[in-house]
C-alpha positions as CSV (number, residue, x, y, z in Angstrom):
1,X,-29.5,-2.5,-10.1
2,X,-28.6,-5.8,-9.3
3,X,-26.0,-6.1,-12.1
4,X,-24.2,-3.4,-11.0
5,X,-24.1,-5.3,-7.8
6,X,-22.3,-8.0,-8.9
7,X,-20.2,-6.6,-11.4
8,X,-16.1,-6.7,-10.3
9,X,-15.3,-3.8,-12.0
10,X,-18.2,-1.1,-10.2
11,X,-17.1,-3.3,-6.7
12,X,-13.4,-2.1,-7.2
13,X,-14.1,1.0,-8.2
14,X,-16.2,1.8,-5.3
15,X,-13.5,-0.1,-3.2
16,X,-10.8,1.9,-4.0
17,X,-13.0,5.3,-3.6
18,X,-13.1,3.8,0.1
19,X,-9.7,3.1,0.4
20,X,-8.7,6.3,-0.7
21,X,-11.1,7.8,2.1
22,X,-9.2,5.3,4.2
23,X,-6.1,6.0,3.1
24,X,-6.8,10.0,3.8
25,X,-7.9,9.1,7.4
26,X,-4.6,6.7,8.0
27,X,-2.4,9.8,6.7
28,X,-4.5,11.9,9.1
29,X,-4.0,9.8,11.9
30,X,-0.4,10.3,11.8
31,X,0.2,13.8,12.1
32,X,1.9,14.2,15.1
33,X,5.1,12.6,13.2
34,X,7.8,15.3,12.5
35,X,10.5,13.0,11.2
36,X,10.3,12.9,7.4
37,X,11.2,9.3,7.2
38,X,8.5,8.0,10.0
39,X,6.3,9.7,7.9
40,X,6.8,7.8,4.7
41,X,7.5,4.4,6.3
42,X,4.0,5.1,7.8
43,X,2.4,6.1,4.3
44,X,4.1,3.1,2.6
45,X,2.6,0.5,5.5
46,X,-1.2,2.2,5.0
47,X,-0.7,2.2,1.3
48,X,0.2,-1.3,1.2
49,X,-2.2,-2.1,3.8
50,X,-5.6,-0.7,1.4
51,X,-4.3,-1.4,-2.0
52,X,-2.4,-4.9,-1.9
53,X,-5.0,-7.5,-3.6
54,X,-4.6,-10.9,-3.0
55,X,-5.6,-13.7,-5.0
56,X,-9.2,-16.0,-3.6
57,X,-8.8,-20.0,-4.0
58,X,-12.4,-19.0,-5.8
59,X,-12.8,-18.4,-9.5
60,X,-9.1,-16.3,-10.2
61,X,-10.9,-13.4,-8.4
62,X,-8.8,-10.7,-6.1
63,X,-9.7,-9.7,-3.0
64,X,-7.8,-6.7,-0.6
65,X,-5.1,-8.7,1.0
66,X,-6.3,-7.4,4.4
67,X,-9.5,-8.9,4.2
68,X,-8.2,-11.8,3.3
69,X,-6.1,-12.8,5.7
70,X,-8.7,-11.9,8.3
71,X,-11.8,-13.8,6.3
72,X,-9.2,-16.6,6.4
73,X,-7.9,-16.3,9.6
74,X,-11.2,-16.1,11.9
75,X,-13.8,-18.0,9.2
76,X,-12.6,-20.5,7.3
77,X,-11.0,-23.9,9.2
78,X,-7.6,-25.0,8.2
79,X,-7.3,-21.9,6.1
80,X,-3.9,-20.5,4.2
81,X,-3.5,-17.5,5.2
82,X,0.2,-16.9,4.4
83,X,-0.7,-16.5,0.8
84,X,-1.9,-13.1,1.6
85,X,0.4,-12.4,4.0
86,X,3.1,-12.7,0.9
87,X,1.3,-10.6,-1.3
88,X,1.3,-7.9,1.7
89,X,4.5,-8.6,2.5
90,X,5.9,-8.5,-1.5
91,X,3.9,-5.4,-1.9
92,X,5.7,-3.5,1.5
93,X,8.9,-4.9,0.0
94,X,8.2,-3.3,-3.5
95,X,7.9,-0.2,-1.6
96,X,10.6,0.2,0.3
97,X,12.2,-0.2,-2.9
98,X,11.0,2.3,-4.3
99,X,11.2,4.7,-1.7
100,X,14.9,3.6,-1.8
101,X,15.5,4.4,-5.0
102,X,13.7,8.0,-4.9
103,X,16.0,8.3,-2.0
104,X,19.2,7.7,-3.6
105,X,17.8,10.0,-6.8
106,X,17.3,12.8,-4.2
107,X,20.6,12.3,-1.7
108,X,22.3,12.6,-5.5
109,X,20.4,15.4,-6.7
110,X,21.4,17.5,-3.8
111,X,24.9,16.1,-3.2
112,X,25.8,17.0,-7.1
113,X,23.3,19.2,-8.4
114,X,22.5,21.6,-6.0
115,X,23.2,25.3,-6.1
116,X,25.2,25.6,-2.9
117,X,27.6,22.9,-4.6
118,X,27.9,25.0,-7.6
119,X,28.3,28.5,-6.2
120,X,31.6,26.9,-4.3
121,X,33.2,25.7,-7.6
């Protein structure tokens, strides 16, 4: 039992079964939003929040970036704790990207492709 303890892989795994429990909870929490963008800004920030690993100054091991910064932040003395704060910050960046680009994909989809448009031609 104990090496399934310390083994990374079975604590991720069982980290991101918890995070996705999280994760359901966070999009729970947030169902009084109508708007459809509020809504996926609010997914994105939970999403980055839970699944954003950071790296630990201890043996090249990853830690959620969250936890991190907050081990860092109220534990350690004279602690970095921007370096996680980047890696959440790169990660909510990355997704805004990408919910950019499925954006533009969709506004063009429906500007050019949709059957409205082609029934007028």
């Amino acid at each position: 039992m104990e090496s399934l303890m310390f083994n990374t892989l079975v604590q991720w795994c069982v980290y991101l079964l918890a995070a996705a429990g999280c994760y359901w909870g966070w999009n729970k929490m947030f169902f009084w939003l109508k708007q459809k963008d509020a809504l996926i800004i609010s997914r994105l920030v939970g999403a980055v929040i839970f699944f954003t690993p950071a790296p630990l100054t201890v043996a090249d091991q990853y830690a959620p970036a969250f936890i991190v910064v907050l081990f860092r932040a109220f534990l350690e003395k004279n602690a970095d704790v921007f370096e996680p704060v980047i890696w959440l910050l790169a990660a909510l960046l990355g997704g805004f990207l990408i919910v950019a680009f499925f954006s533009l994909v969709n506004f063009i989809r429906q500007k050019y492709f949709s059957k409205e448009t082609q029934a007028e031609s």
